[in-house]
Phi, psi and omega in degrees: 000307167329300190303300182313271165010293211271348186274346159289333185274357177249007158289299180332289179297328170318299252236332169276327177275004165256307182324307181284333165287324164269023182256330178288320193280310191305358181282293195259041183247335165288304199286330139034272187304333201261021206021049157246155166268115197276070175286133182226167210170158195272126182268009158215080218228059183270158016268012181261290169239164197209139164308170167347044198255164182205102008296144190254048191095112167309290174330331198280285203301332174308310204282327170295319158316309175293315181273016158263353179296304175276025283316070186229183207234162200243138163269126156311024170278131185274136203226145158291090167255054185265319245256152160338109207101319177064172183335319190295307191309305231269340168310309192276341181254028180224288162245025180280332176249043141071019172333297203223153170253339171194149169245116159258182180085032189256138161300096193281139162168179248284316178306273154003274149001267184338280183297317145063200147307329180274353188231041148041071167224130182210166202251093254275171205265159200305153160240004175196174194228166166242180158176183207270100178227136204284138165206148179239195180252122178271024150256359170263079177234156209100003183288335184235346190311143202098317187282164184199344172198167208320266114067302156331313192274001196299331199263352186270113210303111129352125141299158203170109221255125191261112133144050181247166186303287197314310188299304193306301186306323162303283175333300196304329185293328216099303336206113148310133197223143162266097164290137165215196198261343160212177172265018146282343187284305156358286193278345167254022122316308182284331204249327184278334195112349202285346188225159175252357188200130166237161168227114177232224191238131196260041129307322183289023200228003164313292193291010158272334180247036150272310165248032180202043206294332173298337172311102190273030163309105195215169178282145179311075209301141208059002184280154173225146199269138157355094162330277190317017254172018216185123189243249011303129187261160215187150183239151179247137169217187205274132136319108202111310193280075159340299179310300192316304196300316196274343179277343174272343155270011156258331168292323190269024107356281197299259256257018194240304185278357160304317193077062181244332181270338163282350152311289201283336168269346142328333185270337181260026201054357188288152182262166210254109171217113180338166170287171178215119215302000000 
């Protein structure tokens, strides 16, 4: 009698431990199922992803190129990683809890790993690189003619949004700097006369052709940017989903070699700069 008992009570616990495992997978695998792709992103992440905005971002319009590829349709979740905790906060409460199947728009380096590795997350190959780029007014001229690289710039104050990776990289060089508090201020200094040359974050070159459409602001023809100074973006996803990762690494394979993605940021004023191994 006993013997029977116990072998209905380890059917019973078998039967609760698989049912919670196929309850787990079922979080993030019915939209899957419905051909959708369970997407998460920062909803106020301009010029890259935006809440009910229109345009709804370049990171947005990328990951709708990859899921026309796969022929799939996008779930949407939004996670802040503005908000207290930062990336790690906004990671763990989206897809470390199965919100989602991938989060785009991460930056790769050493920080970035790190947070992660620790959350059995990993990232899919770049699709695109960002970076720190000198841009002036093509009505101040002769102010960059010539020049090609930071260095060019020694004796000259720099704009520059203070205590971001450039204002740190300027200071360690020597480099004279004009601080301000983000980089719209930066580009509307720049745009007004107060500075003849900046270096700013070139996602942030949105807001030259949003609010400063009149502006002859562009990047510093011929420069070439910092290594130090210079990122690879990336989608991050659950460790183990194989599948998912190899087919978002074909597609965006597929879309590098298309010019699709330097197409959708060309559309946000941003400039386009390939990954960089």
């Amino acid at each position: 009698m006993e013997f029977k008992l116990i072998k209905k009570l380890a059917a019973a616990t078998l039967w609760l431990v698989l049912t919670a495992i196929v309850g787990a997978a079922d979080d993030i695998s019915d939209a899957a199922k419905k051909g959708q792709l369970a997407v998460c992103a920062d909803p106020y992440n301009f010029p890259a992803s935006m809440k009910d905005a229109d345009p709804p971002g370049y990171d947005v319009e990328i990951i709708r190129a990859i899921a026309g590829r796969l022929h799939s349709q996008i779930e949407y979740f939004w996670s802040d990683t503005g908000t207290r905790g930062g990336l790690g906060r906004a990671l763990r409460t989206s897809i470390q809890q199965k919100k989602c199947r991938l989060f785009i728009g991460l930056g790769v380096g050493a920080d970035s790993a790190e947070e992660l590795k620790e959350k059995h997350l990993v990232l899919t190959r770049p699709y695109m690189s960002e970076a720190f780029v000198l841009v002036d007014r093509s009505t101040d001229q002769g102010s960059a003619q010539g020049k090609t690289t930071l260095a060019d710039f020694k004796n000259v104050k720099i704009g520059v949004t203070m205590t971001s990776p450039a204002d740190g990289y300027l200071f360690d060089n020597g480099y004279e700097r004009s601080l301000f508090a983000n980089e719209r201020l930066v580009l509307k200094a720049l745009d007004a006369g107060a500075i003849k040359i900046a270096l700013v974050w070139s996602p942030a070159l949105a807001y030259a052709k949003r609010d400063f459409s009149n502006s002859r602001i562009h990047v510093v023809g011929n420069y070439e940017t910092e290594a130090a100074l210079r990122w690879n973006v990336a989608i991050a996803v659950v460790e183990g989903d194989t599948a998912l990762r190899q087919s978002l690494d074909e597609a965006i394979g597929e879309l590098l070699k298309s010019g699709e993605i330097e197409r959708i940021l060309e559309h946000y004023g941003v400039p386009f700069f390939p990954p960089v191994s």
